[in-house]
N, C-alpha and C positions, 0 to 999 in steps of 0.2 A: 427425687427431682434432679439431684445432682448425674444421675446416673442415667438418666431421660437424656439429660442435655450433650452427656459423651457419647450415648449412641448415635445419637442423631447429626453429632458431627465425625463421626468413625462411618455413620451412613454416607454422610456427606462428603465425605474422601474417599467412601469407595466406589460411590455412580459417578467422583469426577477422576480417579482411574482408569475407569471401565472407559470413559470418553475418550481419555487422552491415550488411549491404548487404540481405541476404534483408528482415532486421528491417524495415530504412529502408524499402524500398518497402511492406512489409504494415503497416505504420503511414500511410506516405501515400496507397497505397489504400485505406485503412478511413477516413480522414481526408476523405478524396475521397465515400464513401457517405455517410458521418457528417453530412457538410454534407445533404447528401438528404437522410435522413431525420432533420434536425432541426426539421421543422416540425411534424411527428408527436408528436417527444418534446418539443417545446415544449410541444404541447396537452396531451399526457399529465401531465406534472408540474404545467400549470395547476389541472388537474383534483383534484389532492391534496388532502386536508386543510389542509397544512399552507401552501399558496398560496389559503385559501377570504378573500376579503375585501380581497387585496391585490390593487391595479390596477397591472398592470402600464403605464409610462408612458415615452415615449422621451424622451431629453434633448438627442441628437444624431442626425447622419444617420448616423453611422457606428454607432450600440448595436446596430440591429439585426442587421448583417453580424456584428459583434462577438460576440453571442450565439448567430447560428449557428454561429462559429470554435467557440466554447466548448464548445456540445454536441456535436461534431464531435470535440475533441478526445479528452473522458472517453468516446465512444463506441471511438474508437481506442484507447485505452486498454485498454478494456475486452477488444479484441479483440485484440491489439499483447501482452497482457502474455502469455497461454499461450503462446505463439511465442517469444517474447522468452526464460523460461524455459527452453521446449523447446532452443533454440540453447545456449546456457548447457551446459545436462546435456550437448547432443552433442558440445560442445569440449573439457570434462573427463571425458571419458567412457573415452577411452585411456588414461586415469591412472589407472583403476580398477578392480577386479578386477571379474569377475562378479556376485559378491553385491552389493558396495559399488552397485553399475551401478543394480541392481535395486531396492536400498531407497532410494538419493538418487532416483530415478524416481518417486518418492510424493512428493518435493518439491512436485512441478508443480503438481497437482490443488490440497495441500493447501495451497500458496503462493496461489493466486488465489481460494480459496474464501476464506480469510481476508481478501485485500483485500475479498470483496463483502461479506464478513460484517462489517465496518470500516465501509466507505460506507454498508449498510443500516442499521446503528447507529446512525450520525451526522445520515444523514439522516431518518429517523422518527421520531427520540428528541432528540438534540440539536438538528438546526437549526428542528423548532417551538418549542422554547423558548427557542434563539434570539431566532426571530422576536419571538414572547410577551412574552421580557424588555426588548428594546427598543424594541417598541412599546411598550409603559406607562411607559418613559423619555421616549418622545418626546412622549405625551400629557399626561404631568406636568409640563411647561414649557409646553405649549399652544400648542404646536406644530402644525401639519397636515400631516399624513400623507399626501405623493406619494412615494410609490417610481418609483423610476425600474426599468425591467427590467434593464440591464444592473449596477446596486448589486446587484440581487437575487439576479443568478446569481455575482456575485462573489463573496458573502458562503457563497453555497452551496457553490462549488466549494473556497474556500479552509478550509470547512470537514470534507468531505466526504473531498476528496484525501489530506490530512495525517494525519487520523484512519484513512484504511485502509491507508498506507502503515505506521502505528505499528503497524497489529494483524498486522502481516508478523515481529513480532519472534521471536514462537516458531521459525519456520523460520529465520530470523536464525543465532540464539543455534545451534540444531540441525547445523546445516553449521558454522559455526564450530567446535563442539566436536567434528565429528567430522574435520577437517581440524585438529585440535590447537591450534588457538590459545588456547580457552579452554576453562572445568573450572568443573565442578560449586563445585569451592573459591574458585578468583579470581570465580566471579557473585556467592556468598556473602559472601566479604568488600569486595566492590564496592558493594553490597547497600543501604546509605546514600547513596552517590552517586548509584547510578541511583535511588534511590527522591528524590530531591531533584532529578534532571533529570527524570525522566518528570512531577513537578507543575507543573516549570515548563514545561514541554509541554504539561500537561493544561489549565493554566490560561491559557496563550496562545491555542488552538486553543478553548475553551469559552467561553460568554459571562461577561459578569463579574458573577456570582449564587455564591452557596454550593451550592443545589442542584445548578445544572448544571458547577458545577466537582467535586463530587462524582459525577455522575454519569461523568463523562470520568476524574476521576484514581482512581478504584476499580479499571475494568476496565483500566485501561495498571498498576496495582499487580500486579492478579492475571496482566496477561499477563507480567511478570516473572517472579513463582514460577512460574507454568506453565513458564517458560522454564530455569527451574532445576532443576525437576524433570524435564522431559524432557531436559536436559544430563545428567542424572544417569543416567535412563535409559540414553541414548546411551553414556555413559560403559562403565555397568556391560556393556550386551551387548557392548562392542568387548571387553573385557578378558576375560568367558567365550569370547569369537569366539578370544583369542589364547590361553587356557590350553587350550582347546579343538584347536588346530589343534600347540599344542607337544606334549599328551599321545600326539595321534593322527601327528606325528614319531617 
């Protein structure tokens, strides 16, 4: 019995190798295109609004290699995370009945649409005021204004990455409550705390203005109660799912 139970977790380590190997290379091949067509999305983002006026300027030999790592990597990313998920659902997927199979399968889509819809956020909304708020800091000491491209895209991705990571919370909270760990009750009376870590989040990752700390710590508020209400959701159809299935006993 004892020796059932170590193959099956020596099996269970090695189909979640086999995964994490799958991942690893479709990450460094997307990694691998990403650098290609990062001169493309260099130009593209030049092109923005929110880059109209800022020259971009090198400060070393190495910024520019640097910046096509960069756009190379959030392009991986971008590709790397459906997969990434996909693996995920097929490792736990033996553990779950039919139905269970079929609605955590709605994870996927709805897990990587909210990163884009996070990064689309940040970057349209938040990092031009960004921009906005600290250039008029840096003009109001009298100062001159060289950017350098490699500050530019640091500022952007350390803004852009963190914020669509936060907006993964609803799915979060969703798999968790429905794996038992957490309840519609323990969000509720947590409810203070996370509303006091998600501002110190909102306020680290936003620049440091009122408006745009408002604009960041409003929608990480609401993606809480969203998170609670569909906890609740969650909740209530698993418990019609089990009165459901003892009637029909």
């Amino acid at each position: 019995m004892m020796e059932e139970k170590e193959q099956t977790v020596i099996d269970h380590l090695e189909e979640l190798r086999k995964r994490l190997i799958l991942v690893t290379v479709l990450f460094i091949g997307s990694l691998a295109v990403g650098f290609w067509f990062a001169p493309n999305l260099l130009q593209l983002l030049k092109n923005q609004p929110s880059a109209a006026g800022v020259e971009w300027n090198l400060f070393g030999y190495t910024d520019g290699i640097m910046i096509y790592l960069k756009c190379a990597f959030i392009l991986a990313i971008l590709v790397t995370l459906p997969m990434a998920l996909l693996q995920i659902w097929l490792f736990v997927k033996p553990g779950l009945t039919e139905r269970e199979a079929k609605y955590t399968m709605t994870f996927i889509p709805a897990s990587f649409l909210l990163f884009l819809v996070g990064i689309s956020f940040s970057y349209f909304i938040l990092f031009p005021m960004m921009l906005d708020f600290l250039s008029k800091i840096n003009t109001s000491i009298g100062a001159t204004e060289t950017y350098g491209i490699n500050q530019y895209f640091s500022l952007l991705f350390n803004l852009t990455i963190p914020v669509g990571a936060v907006f993964e919370l609803p799915i979060v909270i969703l798999f968790l409550t429905n794996v038992g760990i957490v309840t519609p009750e323990k969000l509720k009376r947590m409810r203070k705390v996370a509303y006091f870590i998600l501002v110190v989040v909102g306020v680290s990752i936003s620049p440091p203005d009122f408006i745009s700390d408002f604009l960041i710590i409003i929608p990480l508020l609401l993606l809480f109660e969203i998170s609670i209400f569909i906890s609740g959701w969650s909740m209530k159809r698993r418990n019609m799912k089990q009165v459901m299935n003892q009637s029909g006993s």
